[in-house]
C-alpha positions as CSV (number, residue, x, y, z in Angstrom):
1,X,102.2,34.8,157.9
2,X,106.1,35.8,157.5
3,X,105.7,34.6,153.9
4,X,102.4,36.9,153.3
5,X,104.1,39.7,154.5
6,X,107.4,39.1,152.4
7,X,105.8,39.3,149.1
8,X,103.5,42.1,150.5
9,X,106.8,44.1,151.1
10,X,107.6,42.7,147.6
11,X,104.6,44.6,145.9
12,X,104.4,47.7,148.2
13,X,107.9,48.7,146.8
14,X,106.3,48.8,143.4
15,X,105.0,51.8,141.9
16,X,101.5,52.5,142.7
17,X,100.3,52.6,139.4
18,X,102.1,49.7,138.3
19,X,100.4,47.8,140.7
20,X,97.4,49.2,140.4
21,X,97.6,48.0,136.6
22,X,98.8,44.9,137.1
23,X,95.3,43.9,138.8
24,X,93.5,45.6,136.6
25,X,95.1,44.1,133.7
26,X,94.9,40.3,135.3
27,X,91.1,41.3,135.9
28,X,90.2,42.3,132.9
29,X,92.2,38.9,131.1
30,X,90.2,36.7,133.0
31,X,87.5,37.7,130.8
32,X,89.1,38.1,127.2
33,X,87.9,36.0,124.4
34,X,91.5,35.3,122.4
35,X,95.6,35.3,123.4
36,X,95.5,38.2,120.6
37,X,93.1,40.2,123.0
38,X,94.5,39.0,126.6
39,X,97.9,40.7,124.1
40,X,96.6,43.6,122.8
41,X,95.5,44.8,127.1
42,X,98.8,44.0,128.4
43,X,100.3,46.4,125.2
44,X,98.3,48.6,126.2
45,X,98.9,49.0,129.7
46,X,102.4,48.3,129.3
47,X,102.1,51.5,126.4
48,X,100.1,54.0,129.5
49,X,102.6,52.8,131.6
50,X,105.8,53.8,130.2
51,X,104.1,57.1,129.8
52,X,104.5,58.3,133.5
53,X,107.0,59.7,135.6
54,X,107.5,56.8,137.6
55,X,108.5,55.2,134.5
56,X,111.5,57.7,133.8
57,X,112.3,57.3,137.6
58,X,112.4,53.3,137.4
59,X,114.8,53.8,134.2
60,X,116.9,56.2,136.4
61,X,116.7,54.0,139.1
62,X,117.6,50.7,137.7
63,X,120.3,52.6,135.9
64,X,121.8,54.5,139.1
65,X,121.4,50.7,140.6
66,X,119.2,52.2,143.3
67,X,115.2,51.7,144.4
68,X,113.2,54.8,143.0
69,X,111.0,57.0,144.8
70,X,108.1,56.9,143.6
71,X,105.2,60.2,143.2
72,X,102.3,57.7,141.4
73,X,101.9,60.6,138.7
């Protein structure tokens, strides 16, 4: 149980919509028909990602060395 609740600390501190992709992206691999397609979802999530504020806030973060707050717009 201790370890269950580490890594669940681990992903909570992730930004929502990251997360939120991340399953969605491993969900929707499970099913793809080629590498080049299982490719081609991850660029594009990775593409709708970098497109949100929490994006700019992870930069900032990472940058400033410190964990960023995150808004999930």
């Amino acid at each position: 149980m201790p370890t269950v609740l580490a890594v669940a600390s681990e992903i909570v501190a992730n930004s929502p919509f990251g997360v939120w992709m991340t399953k969605e992206t491993l969900w929707a691999n499970l099913e793809t028909p080629s590498l080049r397609a299982g490719i081609d979802i991850e660029n594009r999530t990775q593409i709708l990602a970098s497109f949100t504020e929490d994006s700019r806030r992870a930069m900032s973060g990472f940058l400033a060395g410190e964990r960023p707050d995150w808004q999930n717009k």
